[in-house]
C-alpha positions as CSV (number, residue, x, y, z in Angstrom):
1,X,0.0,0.0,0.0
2,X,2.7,2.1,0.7
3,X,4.5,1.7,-2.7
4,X,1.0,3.1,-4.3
5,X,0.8,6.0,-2.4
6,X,4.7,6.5,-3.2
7,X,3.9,5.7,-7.0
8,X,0.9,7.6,-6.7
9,X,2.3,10.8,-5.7
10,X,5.1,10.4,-8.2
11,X,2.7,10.5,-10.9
12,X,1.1,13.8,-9.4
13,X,4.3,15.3,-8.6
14,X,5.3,15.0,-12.5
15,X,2.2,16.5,-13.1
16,X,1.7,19.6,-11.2
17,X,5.3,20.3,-12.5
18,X,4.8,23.3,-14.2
19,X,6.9,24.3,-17.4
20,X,9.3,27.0,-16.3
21,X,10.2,24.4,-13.8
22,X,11.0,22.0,-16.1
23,X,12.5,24.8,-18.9
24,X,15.1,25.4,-15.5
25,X,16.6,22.4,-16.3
26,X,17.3,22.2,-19.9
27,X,17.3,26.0,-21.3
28,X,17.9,29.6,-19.6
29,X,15.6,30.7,-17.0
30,X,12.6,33.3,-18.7
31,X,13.9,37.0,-18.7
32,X,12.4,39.4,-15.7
33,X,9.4,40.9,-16.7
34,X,7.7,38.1,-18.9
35,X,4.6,37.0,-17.9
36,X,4.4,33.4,-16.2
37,X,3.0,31.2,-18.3
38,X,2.8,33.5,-21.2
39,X,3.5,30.4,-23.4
40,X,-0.3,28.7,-22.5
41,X,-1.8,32.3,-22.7
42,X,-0.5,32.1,-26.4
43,X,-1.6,29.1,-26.8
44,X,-5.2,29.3,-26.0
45,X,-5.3,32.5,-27.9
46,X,-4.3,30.4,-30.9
47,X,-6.7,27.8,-30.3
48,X,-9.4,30.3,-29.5
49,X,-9.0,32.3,-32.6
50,X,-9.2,28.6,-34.7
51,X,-12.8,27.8,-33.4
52,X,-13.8,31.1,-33.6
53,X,-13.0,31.5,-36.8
54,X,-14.1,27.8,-37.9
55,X,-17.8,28.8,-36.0
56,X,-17.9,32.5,-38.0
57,X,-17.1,30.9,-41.2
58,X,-20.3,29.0,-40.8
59,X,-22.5,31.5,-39.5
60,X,-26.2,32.0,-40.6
61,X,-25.5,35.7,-41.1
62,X,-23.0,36.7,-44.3
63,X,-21.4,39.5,-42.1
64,X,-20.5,37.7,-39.3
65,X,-19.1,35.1,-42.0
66,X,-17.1,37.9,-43.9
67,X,-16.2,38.6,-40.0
68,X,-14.7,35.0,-40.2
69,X,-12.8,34.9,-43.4
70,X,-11.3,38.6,-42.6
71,X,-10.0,37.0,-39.3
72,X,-8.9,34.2,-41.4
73,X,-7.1,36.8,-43.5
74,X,-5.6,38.5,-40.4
75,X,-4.3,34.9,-39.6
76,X,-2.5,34.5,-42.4
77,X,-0.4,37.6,-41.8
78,X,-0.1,36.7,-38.2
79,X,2.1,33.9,-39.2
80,X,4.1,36.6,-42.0
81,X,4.7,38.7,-39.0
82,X,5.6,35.9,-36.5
83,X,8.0,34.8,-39.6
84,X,9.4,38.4,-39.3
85,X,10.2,37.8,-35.7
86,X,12.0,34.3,-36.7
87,X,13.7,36.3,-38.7
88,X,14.9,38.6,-36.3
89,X,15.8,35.9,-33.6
90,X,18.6,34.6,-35.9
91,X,18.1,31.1,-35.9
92,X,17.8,30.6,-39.8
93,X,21.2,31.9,-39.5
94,X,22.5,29.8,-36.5
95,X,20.3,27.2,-36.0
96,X,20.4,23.6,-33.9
97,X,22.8,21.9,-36.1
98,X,21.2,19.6,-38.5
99,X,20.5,16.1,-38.0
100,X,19.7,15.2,-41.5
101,X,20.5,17.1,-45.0
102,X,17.1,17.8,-45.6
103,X,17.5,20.3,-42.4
104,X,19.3,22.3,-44.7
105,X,16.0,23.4,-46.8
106,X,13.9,24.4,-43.5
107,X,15.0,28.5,-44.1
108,X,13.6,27.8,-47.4
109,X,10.6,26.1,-46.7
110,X,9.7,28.8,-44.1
111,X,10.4,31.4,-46.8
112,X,8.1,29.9,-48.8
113,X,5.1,29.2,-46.6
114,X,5.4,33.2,-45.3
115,X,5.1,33.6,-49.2
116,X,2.1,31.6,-49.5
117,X,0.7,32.8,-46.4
118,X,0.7,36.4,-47.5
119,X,-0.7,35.6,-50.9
120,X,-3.7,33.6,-49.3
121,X,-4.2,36.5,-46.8
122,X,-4.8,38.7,-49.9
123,X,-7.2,36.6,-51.3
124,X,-8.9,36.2,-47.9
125,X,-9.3,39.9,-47.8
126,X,-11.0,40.1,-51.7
127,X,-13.3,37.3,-50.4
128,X,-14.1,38.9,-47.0
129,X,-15.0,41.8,-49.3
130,X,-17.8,39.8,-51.5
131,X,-19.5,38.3,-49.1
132,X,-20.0,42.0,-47.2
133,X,-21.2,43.1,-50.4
134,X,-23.4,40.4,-51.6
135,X,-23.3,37.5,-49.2
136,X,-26.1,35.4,-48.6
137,X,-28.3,33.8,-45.2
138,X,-26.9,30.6,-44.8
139,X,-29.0,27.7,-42.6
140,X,-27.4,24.6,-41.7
141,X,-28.7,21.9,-38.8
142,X,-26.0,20.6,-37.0
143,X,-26.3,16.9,-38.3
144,X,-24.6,16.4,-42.2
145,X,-27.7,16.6,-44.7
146,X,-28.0,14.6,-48.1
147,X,-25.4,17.3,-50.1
148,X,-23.7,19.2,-47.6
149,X,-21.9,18.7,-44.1
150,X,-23.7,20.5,-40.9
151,X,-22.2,23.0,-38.4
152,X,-20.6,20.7,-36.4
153,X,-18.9,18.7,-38.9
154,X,-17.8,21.9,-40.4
155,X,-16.3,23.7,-37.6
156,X,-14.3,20.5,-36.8
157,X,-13.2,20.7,-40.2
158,X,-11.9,24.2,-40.3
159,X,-10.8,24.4,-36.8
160,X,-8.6,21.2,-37.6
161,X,-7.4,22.7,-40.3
162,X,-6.5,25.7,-39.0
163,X,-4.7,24.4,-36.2
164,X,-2.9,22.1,-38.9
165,X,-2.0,24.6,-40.9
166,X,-0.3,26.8,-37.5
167,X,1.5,23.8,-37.0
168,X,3.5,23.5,-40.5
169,X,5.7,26.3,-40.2
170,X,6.0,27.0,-36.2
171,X,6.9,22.8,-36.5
172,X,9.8,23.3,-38.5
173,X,10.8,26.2,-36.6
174,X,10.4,24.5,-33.3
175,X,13.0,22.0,-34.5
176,X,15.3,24.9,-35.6
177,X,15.5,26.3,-32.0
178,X,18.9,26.3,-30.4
179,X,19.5,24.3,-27.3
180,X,20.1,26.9,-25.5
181,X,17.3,29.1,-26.4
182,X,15.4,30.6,-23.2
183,X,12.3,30.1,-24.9
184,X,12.5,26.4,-26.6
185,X,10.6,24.6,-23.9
186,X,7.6,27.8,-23.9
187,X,7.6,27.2,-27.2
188,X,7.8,23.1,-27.1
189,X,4.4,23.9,-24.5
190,X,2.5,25.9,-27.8
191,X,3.6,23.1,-30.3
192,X,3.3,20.0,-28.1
193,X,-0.4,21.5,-26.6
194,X,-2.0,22.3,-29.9
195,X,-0.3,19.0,-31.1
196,X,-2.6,17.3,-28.7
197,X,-5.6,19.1,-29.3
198,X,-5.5,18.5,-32.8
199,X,-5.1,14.8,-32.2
200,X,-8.3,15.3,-29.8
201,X,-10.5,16.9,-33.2
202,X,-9.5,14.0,-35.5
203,X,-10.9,11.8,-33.1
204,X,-13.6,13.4,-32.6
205,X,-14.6,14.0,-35.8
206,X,-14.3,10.4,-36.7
207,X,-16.7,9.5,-34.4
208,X,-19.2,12.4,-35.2
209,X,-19.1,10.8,-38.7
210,X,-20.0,7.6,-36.6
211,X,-23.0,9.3,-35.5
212,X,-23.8,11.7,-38.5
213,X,-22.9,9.9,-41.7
214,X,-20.1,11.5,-44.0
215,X,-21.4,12.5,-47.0
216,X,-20.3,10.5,-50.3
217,X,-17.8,11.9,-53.2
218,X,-20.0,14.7,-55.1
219,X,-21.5,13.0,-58.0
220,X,-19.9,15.5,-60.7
221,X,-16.4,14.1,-60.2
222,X,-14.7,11.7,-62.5
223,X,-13.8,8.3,-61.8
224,X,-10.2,9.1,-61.1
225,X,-10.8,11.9,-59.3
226,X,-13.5,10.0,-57.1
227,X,-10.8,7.7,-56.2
228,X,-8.1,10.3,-56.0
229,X,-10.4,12.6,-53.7
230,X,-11.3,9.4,-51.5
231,X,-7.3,8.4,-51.0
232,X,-6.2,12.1,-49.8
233,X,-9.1,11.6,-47.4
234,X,-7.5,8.6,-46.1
235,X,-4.4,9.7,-45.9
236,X,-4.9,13.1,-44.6
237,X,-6.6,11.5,-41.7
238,X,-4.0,9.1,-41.2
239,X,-1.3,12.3,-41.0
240,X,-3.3,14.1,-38.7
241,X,-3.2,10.8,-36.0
242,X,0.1,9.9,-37.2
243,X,2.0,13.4,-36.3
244,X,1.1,13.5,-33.2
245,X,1.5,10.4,-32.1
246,X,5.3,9.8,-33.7
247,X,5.9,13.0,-31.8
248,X,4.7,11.9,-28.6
249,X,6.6,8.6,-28.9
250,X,9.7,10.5,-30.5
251,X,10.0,13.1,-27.4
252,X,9.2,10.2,-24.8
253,X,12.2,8.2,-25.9
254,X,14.2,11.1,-26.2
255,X,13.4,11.6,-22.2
256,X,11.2,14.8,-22.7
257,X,7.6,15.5,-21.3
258,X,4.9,16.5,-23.1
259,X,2.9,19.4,-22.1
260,X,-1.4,20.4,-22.1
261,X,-1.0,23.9,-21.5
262,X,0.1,24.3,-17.7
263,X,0.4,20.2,-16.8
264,X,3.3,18.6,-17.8
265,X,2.5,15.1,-19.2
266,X,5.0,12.1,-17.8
267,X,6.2,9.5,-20.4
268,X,5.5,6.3,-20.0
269,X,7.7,5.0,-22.2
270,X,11.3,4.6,-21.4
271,X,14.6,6.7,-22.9
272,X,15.8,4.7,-26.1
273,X,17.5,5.7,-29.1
274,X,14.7,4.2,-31.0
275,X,13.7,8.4,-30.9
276,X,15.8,8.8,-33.7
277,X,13.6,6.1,-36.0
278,X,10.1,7.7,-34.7
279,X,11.9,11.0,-35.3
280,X,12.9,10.2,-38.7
281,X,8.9,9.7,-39.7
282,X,7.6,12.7,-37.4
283,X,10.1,15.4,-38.6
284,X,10.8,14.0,-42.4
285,X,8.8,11.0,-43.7
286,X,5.3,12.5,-42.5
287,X,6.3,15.9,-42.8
288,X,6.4,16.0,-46.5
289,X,4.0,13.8,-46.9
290,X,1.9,16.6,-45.4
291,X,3.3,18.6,-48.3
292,X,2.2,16.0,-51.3
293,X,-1.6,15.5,-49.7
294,X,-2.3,18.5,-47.8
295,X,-1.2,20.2,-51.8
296,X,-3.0,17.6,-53.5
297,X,-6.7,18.4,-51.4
298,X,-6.2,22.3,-51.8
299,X,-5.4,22.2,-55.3
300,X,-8.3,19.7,-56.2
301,X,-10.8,21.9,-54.0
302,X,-9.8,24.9,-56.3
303,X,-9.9,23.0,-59.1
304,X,-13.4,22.0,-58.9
305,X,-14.4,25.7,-58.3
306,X,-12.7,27.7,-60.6
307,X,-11.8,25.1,-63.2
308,X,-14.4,22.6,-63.5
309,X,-16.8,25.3,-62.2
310,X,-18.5,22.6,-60.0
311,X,-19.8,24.3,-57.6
312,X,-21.7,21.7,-55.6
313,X,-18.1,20.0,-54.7
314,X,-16.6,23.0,-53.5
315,X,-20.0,24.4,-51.2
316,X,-20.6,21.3,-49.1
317,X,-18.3,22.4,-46.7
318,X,-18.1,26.3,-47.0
319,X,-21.4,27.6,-47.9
């Protein structure tokens, strides 16, 4: 009995740890002045901002959703001027030093995804605009209907993806940070947190589609793209449980915690260099995988719209 209680307040122990106890050990302690726990303020700010705009985006009223998309818009540049500060920090110029040769094209990668944030906050804005001007009432039930998903389905879609989408660029960053960085283990708390959550959508919108059927492949798409539509499905789902997970096993071997917001999350799997084959999938394997399919789905959603002009396809999930 007394073993348990030992065990037992072990466990709790590990878990009322709070981050800047644990960032004492492996990075500088937080400069004076900084707020404590600033890192889960941020964090829940992100998350926050996701579902609210995921919840304006499907609003009844078109205002509130031009509200949505212009916040969307104001997203995207949120991550150009967080890129801006990455910039200024000086780790693209002195980062951790690589583990692999693809390492090498991480400044690049960021450059890009800036760029294409930018671009798609400039498009958000001419959007935003239209649907001020000429938008129209939308009414959807919460439950999926015949040929379009409801609200619920829909704001676990564009949540997730928005989360997702956070997590591309500050990912790669967060494996750029120095070791002895003040602020790697804050910023481990935003990546690791939102990690989870988004791990906690997937599987709850797997079993909403359990309890509200997911609608089939529009009817206007080709026979290859029915198939090619219904594979990125897959395998986009598959990322968005596989990420997290490899990362969770990855830091657990490697003898780090993992953190939901203020509680620090104990491992339960032992230290092993099997983190450098779990790392190898989370940080390269899956990664651009993520590229390939994540590309693939966007691309094939526009296509359908502006291209193929099917406009059924492309309004089942955002109008």
């Amino acid at each position: 009995m007394t073993h348990i209680l030992k065990s037992m307040t072990a466990i709790l122990s590990l878990i009322a740890l709070s981050p800047a106890s644990y960032a004492a050990e492996i990075s500088p302690p937080t400069p004076q002045g900084w707020w404590p726990h600033f890192e889960s303020m941020i964090t829940l700010a992100v998350v926050l901002m996701a579902f609210a705009i995921a919840w304006l985006l499907n609003h009844a009223s078109p205002k509130w959703r031009a509200i949505g998309t212009s916040l969307a818009a104001l997203s995207c540049f949120g991550i150009v001027a967080w890129f801006g500060s990455v910039l200024a920090s000086g780790v693209l110029e002195n980062p951790k030093p690589f583990q692999a040769p693809m390492d090498a094209f991480k400044p690049t990668l960021l450059w890009i995804q800036a760029g294409i944030a930018f671009v798609g906050g400039c498009a958000l804005i001419i959007v935003a605009a239209g649907q001020f001007s000429k938008g129209t009432r939308l009414v959807l039930s919460n439950a999926n209907e015949a040929h379009r998903y409801g609200r619920v389905s829909r704001v676990l879609h564009w949540a997730t993806a928005l989360l997702f989408l956070f997590m591309i660029p500050t990912g790669i960053f967060a494996s750029m940070i120095p070791e002895d960085a003040w602020y790697r283990t804050e910023y481990n708390v935003v990546h690791k947190t939102i990690g989870l959550i988004i791990f906690g959508l997937v599987i709850a919108r797997l079993v909403w589609n359990r309890r509200s059927k997911r609608l089939a492949l529009d009817a206007s798409l080709k026979p290859m793209e029915r198939k090619l539509a219904h594979s990125a499905h897959v395998l986009l789902y598959a990322l968005l449980i596989a990420i997290p997970v490899t990362g969770y096993v990855m830091t657990s071997h490697h003898g780090y915690p993992t953190f939901f917001f203020l509680i620090e999350l104990p491992s339960f799997l032992p230290e092993s260099q099997a983190y450098i084959v779990w790392g190898l999938f989370h940080k390269y394997v899956l990664q651009y995988l993520v590229y390939i399919i994540l590309g693939a789905h966007i691309i094939g959603a526009l296509k359908h719209r502006f291209i193929d002009k099917h406009d059924t396809a492309f309004k089942r999930m955002v109008s």
